[in-house]
C-alpha positions in Angstrom: 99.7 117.2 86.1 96.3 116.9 87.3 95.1 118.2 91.0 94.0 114.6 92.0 97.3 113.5 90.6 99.4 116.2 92.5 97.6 115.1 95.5 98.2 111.2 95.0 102.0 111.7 94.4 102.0 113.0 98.1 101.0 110.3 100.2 103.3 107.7 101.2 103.0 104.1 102.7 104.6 104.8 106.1 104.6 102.2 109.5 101.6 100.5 106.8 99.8 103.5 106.9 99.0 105.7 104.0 99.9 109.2 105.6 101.0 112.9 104.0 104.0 114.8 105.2 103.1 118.0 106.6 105.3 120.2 104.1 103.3 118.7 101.3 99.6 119.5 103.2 101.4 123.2 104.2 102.2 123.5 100.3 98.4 122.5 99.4 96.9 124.2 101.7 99.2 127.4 101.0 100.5 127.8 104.5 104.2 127.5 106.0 104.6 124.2 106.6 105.6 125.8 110.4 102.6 127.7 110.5 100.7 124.3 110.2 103.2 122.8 112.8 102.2 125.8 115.5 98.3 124.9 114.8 98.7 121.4 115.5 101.2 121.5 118.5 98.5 123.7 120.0 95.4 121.8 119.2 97.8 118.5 120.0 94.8 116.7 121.7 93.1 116.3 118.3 95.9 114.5 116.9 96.1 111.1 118.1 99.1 108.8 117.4 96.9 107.1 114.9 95.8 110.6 113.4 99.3 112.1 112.9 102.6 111.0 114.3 106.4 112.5 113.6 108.8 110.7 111.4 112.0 109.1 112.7 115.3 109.8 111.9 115.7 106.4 110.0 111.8 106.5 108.7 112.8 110.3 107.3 116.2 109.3 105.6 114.8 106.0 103.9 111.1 108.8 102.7 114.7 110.8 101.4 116.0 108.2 100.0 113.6 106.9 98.0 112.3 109.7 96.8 116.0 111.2 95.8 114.7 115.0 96.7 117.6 117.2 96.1 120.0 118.9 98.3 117.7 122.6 98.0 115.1 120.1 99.2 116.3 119.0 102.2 117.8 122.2 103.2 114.6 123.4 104.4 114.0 120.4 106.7 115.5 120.9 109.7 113.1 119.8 112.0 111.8 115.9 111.6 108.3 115.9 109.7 104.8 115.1 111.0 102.8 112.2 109.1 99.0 112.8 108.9 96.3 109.6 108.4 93.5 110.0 106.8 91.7 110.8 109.9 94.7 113.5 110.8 94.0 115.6 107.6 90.3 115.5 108.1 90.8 116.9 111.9 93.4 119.8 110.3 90.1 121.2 108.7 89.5 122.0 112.3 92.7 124.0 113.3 93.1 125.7 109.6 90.4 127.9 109.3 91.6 129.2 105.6 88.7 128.4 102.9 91.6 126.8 100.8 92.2 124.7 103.6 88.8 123.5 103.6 88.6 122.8 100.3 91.9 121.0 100.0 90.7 119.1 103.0 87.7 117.9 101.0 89.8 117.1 98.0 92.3 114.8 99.9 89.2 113.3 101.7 87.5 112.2 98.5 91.1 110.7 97.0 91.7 108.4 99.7 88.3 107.1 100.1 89.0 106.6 96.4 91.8 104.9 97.2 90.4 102.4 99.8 87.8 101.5 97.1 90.5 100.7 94.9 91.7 98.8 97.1 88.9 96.5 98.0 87.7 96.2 94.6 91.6 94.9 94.1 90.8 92.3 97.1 87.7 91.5 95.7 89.3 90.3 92.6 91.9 88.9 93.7 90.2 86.5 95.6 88.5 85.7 92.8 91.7 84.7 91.1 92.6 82.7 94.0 89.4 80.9 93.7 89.5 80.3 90.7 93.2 79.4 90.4 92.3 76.4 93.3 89.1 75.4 91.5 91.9 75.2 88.0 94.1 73.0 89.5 91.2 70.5 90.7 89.9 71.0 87.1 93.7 70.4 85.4 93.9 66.9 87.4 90.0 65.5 86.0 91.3 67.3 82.8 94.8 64.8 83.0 92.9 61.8 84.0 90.7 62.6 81.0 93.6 63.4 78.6 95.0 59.6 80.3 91.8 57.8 79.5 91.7 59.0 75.6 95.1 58.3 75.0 94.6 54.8 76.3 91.6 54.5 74.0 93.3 55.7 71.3 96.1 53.7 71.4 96.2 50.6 69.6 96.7 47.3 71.5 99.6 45.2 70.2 98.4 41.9 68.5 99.9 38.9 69.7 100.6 36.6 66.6 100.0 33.4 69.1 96.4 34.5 69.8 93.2 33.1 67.8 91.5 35.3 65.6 88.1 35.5 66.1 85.8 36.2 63.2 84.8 34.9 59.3 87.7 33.3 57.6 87.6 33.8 53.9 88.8 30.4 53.1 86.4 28.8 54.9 83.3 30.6 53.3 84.8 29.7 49.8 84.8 26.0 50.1 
């Protein structure tokens, strides 16, 4: 597996908020994951609610859940996990001073500002889509009224055998 790949199957949508778990940043970044937990409970004033907040116990066992990690797994969490933003793994740069920190940091950075273009280039298109899905169905009704018209045209009229001809009558021109 790719780096960028490793990195991507780590972050989660959690409370709508695409966030990593801090014994996947402690295992990137080649730290315990309760070393990382010591920096940022004592640099707690850099990590805002919206920077990095701790899992509950329902929020934890549905992330278990759907992710099926095994029983070895889950014996080494004993202690509810944080959940860094985007904005909480760019302030852990700050309180991990290790160069592989750093450049993990950087890495993580770049993939989820890849992300959020991702993301707004989907928008972009879909709105598109939407556009022209409205603009379709105006088109489909002229395009019925159309089809209506040419079908009318095409279809021929019943003659009614009461009604005068109109035209040259071969008889008549013979005589």
């Amino acid at each position: 597996m790719k780096p960028n790949e490793v990195i991507i199957n780590k972050i989660y949508l959690i409370r709508g908020q695409k966030v990593m778990l801090d014994r996947d940043l402690s295992e990137l970044y080649q730290v315990e994951t309760k070393r990382l937990k010591e920096q940022v409970k004592r640099n707690i004033g850099r990590f805002p609610e919206d920077f990095m907040f701790e899992l509950t116990k329902e929020e934890f066992e549905n992330w278990r859940s759907q992710f099926a990690t095994s029983n070895s797994e889950k014996m080494g969490l004993r202690y509810l996990p944080f959940a860094f933003t985007e904005q909480g793994v760019a302030m852990l740069s700050s309180v991990l001073n290790s160069e592989r920190a750093i450049q993990m940091n950087i890495q993580i950075i770049r993939i989820f500002t890849k992300m959020k273009e991702m993301a707004l280039m989907h928008s972009d298109i879909l709105l598109k889509l939407e556009s022209l899905e409205k603009q379709g169905s105006k088109h489909s009704q002229e395009i019925q009224a159309i089809f209506k018209a040419l079908k009318q045209l095409v279809q021929t009229p019943k003659i009614d055998e009461e009604r005068v001809r109109i035209g040259f009558k071969k008889d008549k021109l013979k005589k």
